[in-house]
C-alpha positions as CSV (number, residue, x, y, z in Angstrom):
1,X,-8.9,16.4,31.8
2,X,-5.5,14.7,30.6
3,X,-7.4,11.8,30.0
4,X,-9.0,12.9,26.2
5,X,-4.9,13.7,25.7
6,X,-3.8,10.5,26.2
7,X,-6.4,9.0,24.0
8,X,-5.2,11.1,21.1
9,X,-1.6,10.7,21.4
10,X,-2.7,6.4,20.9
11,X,-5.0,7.4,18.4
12,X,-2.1,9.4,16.8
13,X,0.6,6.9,17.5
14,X,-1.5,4.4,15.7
15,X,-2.2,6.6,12.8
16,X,1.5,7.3,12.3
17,X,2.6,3.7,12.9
18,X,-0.4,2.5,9.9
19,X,1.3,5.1,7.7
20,X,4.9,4.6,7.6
21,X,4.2,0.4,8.1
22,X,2.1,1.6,4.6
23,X,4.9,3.5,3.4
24,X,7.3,0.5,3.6
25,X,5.0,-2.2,2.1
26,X,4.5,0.0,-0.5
27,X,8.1,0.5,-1.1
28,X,9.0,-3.2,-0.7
29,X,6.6,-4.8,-2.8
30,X,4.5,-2.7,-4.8
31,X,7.2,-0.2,-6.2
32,X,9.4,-3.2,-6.6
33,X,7.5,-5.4,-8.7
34,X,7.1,-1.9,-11.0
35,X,11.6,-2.2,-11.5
36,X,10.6,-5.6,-12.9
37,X,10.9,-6.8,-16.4
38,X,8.6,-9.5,-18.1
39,X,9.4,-12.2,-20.1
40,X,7.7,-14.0,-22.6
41,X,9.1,-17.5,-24.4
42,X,7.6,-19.6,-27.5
43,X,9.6,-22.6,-29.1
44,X,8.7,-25.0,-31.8
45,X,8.8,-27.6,-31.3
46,X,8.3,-27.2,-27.1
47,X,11.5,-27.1,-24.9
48,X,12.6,-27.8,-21.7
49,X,13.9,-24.2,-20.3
50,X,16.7,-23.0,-18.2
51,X,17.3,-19.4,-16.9
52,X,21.1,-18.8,-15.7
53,X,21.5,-22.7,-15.5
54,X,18.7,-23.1,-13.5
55,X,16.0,-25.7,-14.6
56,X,12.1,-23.7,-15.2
57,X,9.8,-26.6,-14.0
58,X,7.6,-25.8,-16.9
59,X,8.3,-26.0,-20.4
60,X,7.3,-23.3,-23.1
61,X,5.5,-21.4,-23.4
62,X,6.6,-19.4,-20.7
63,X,5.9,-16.0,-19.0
64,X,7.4,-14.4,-16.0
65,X,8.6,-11.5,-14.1
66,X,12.7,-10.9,-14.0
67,X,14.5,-8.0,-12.5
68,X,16.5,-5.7,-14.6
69,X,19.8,-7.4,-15.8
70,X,21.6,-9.7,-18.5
71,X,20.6,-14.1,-18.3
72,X,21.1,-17.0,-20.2
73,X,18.6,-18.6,-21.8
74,X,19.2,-21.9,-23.1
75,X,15.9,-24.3,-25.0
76,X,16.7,-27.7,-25.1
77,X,13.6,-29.4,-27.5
78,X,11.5,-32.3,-25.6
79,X,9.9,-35.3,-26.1
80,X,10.1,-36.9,-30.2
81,X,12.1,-33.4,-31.3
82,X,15.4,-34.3,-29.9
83,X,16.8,-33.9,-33.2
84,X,16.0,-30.4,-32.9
85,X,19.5,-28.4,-31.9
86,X,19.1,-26.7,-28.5
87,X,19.5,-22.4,-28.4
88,X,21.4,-20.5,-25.8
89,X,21.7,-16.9,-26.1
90,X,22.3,-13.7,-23.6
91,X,19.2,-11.7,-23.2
92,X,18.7,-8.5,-21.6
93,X,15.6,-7.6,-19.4
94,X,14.6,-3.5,-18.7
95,X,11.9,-2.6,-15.9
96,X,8.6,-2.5,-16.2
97,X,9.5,-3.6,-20.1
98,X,8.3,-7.0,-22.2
99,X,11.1,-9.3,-23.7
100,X,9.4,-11.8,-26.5
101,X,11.5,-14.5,-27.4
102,X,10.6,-16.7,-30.2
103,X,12.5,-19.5,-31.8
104,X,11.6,-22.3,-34.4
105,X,14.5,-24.7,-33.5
106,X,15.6,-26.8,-37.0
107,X,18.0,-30.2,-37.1
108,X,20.6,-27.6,-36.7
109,X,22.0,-23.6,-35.9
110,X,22.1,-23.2,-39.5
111,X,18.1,-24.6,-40.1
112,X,16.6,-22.6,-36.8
113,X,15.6,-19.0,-37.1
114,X,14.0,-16.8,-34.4
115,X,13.5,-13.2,-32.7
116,X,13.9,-11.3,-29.8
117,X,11.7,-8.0,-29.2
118,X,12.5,-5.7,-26.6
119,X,10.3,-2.3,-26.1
120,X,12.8,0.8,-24.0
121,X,12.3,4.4,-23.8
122,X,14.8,6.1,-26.3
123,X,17.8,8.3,-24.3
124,X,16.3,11.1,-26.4
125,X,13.2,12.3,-27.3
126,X,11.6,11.9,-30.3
127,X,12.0,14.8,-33.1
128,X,8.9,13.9,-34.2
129,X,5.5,13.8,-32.1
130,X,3.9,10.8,-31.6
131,X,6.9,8.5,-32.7
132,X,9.6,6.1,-31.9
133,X,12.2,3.7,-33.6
134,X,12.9,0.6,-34.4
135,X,16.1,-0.9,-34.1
136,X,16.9,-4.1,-36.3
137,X,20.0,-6.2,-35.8
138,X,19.9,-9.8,-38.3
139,X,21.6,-12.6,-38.6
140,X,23.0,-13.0,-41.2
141,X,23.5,-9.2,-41.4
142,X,22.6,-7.5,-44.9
143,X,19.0,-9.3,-45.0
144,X,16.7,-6.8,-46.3
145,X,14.4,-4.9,-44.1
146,X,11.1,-4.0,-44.6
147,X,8.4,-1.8,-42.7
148,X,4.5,-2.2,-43.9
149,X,6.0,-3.4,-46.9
150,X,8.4,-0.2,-47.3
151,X,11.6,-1.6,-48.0
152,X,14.3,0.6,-46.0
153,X,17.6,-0.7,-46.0
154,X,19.6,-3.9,-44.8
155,X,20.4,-4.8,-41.2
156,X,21.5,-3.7,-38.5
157,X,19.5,-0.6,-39.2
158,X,17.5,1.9,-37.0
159,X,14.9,3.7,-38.2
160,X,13.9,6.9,-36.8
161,X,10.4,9.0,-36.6
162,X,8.4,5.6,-37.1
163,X,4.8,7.0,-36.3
164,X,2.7,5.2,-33.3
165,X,0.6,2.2,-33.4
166,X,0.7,-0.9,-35.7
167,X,3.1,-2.1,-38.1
168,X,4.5,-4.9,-39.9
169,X,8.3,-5.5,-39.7
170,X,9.7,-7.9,-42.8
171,X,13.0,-9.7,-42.9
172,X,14.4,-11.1,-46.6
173,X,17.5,-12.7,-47.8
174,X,17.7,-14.7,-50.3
175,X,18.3,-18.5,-49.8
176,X,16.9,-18.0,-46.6
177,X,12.9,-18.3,-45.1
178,X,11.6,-14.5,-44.7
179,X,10.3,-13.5,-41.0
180,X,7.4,-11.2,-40.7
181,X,5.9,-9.8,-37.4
182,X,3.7,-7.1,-36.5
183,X,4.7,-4.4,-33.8
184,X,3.8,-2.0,-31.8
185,X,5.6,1.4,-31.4
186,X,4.7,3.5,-28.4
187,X,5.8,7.0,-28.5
188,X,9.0,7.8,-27.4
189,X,9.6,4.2,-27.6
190,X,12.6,2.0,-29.5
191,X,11.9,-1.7,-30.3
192,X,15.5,-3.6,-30.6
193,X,14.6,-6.6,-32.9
194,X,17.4,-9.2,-33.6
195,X,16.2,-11.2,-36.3
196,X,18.1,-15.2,-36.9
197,X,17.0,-16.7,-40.6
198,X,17.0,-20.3,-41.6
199,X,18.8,-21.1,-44.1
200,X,16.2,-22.2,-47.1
201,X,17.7,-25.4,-48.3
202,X,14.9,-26.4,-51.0
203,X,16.4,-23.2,-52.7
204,X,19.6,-24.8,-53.1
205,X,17.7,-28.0,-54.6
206,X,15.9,-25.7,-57.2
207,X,19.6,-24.0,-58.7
208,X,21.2,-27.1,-59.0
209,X,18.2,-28.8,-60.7
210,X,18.2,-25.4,-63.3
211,X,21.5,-25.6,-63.5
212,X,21.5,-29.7,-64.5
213,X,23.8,-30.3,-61.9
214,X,21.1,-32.0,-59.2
215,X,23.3,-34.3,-58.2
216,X,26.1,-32.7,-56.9
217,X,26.2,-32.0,-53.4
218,X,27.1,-28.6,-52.0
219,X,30.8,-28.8,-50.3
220,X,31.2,-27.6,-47.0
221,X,34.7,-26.3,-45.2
222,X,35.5,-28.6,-42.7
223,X,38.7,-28.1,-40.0
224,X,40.6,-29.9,-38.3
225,X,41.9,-28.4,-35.1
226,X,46.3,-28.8,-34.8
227,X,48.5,-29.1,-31.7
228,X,48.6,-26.4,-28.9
229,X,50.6,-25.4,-26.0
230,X,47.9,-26.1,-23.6
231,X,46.8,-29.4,-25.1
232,X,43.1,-27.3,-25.9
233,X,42.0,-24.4,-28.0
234,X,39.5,-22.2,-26.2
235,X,36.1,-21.3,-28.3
236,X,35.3,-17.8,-27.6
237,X,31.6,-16.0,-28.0
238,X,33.4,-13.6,-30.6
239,X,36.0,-13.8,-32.6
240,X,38.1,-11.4,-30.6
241,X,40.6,-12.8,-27.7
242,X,39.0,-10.3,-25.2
243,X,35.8,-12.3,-25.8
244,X,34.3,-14.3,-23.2
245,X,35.6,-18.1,-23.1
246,X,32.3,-20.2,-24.0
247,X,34.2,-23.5,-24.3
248,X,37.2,-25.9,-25.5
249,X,38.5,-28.3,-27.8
250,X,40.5,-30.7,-28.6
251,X,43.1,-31.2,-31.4
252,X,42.4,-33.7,-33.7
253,X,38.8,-32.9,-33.5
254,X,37.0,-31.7,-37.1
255,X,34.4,-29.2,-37.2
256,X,31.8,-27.6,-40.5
257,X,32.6,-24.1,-40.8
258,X,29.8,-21.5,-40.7
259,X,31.7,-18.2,-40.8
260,X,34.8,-16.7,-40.8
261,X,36.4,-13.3,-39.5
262,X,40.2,-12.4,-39.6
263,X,42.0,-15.2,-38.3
264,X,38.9,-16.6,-36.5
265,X,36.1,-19.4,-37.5
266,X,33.0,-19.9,-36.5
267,X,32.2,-23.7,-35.6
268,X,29.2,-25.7,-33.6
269,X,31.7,-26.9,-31.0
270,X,28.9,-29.0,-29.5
271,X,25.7,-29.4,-30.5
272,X,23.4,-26.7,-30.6
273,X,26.3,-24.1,-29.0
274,X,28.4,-22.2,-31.6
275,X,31.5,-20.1,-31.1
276,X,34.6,-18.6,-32.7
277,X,38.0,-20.1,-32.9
278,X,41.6,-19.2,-33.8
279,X,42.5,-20.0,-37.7
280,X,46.2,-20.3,-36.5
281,X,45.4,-23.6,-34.9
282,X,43.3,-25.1,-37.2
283,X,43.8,-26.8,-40.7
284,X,41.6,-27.3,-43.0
285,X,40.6,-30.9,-43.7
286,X,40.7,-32.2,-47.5
């Protein structure tokens, strides 16, 4: 009589042993891949492409899985397009959320433009049903901003209440090429677009041919960095000194500006990377 007991305290034992072994595979690898992020990469012309340093042994377009967190992304153009300046920016992925990089890389920081498009949940929810926001950050900031042909203010901006589904995001400054993109808004969703225009140089071409004066040559500021006490003058990612240390340089040598701040300037201390020095050790060159 014991023996029907003993056959279902196994069959039980196995039962109990199928769910929890379950339990964890579930745990370990399905509700993990949910905490990851995807992301999505398209160049022109293609580029080779590195993720925290580390080499991706295909070249864009790319699309992976990352887990939640900050990397550096660096293109550096292949092949006949090595002209083209490389890109390296810090990018943020979210779970179970799509980051869409784009970038059109041009003979220099200056000539490239880009985007990166992030989808979140917003902190709060949504005042009105069926909406989310868009957040817009550009560079340069003050380009005009645009939704389904709506103009509503200059970046950085974040607009509110934008209703769900399809829309068409514009980006204008003048002297610079416009970006356009569709999106989609989920509700209680933000998309964080930062938006990186090329500078239009045929526009410059065109004034000075209506002004007459076609044959002078837009001046740029050039530098020259001086003498320091430690022999190098650090480039930092912003012009702040609490800003992380990107790179160095070296007196003597002479950079294009292409920006300043209050006692800082904004050089391409090596091609394709661009950072922020101090103004007190630099001169300008005539």
């Amino acid at each position: 009589m014991r023996k029907p007991n003993k056959i279902r305290l196994v069959v039980f034992t196995i039962l109990l042993f199928s769910i929890i072994t379950f339990a964890i595979i579930r745990y370990l690898i399905l509700d993990n891949s949910k905490q990851e992020g995807t992301i999505k990469i398209i160049s022109s012309p293609l580029a080779s492409l590195f993720i925290n340093s580390n080499p991706i042994d295909r070249p864009t377009p790319f699309e992976g899985k990352l887990k939640p967190g900050e990397y550096t992304i660096k293109l550096i153009p292949q092949g006949d397009a090595t002209s083209s300046a490389s890109w390296e920016s810090k990018v943020n992925i979210y779970s179970n959320s799509l980051t869409y990089i784009n970038r059109e890389l041009g003979s220099s920081q200056l000539t490239s433009s880009g985007e990166i498009l992030t989808s979140t949940p917003m902190k709060n929810k949504p005042s009105e049903p069926d909406t989310g926001e868009v957040y817009i950050e550009t560079e340069p900031t003050g380009a005009i901003v645009k939704l389904d042909n709506d103009e509503k203010g200059v970046g950085p901006l974040l607009l509110s209440g934008v209703s769900k589904g399809s829309h068409e995001l514009s980006i204008t400054l003048p002297g610079f090429f416009p970006k356009t993109r569709k999106i989609n808004i989920d509700t209680g969703y933000r998309v964080s677009a930062k938006y990186k225009l090329a500078v239009d140089q045929s526009q410059k071409t065109i004034e000075n041919e209506a002004s007459g004066s076609a044959d002078i040559k837009e001046t740029q500021k050039e530098i020259e960095i001086t003498e320091t006490e430690t022999g190098f003058l650090r480039v930092r990612e912003e012009p702040t000194v609490s800003s992380d240390e990107i790179g160095r340089v070296e007196p003597g040598n002479k950079f294009i500006v292409l920006d300043e701040a209050a006692r800082w300037v904004k050089i391409e201390y090596e091609q394709g990377s661009e950072g922020w020095v101090s103004s007190t050790y630099t001169k300008e060159v005539n």
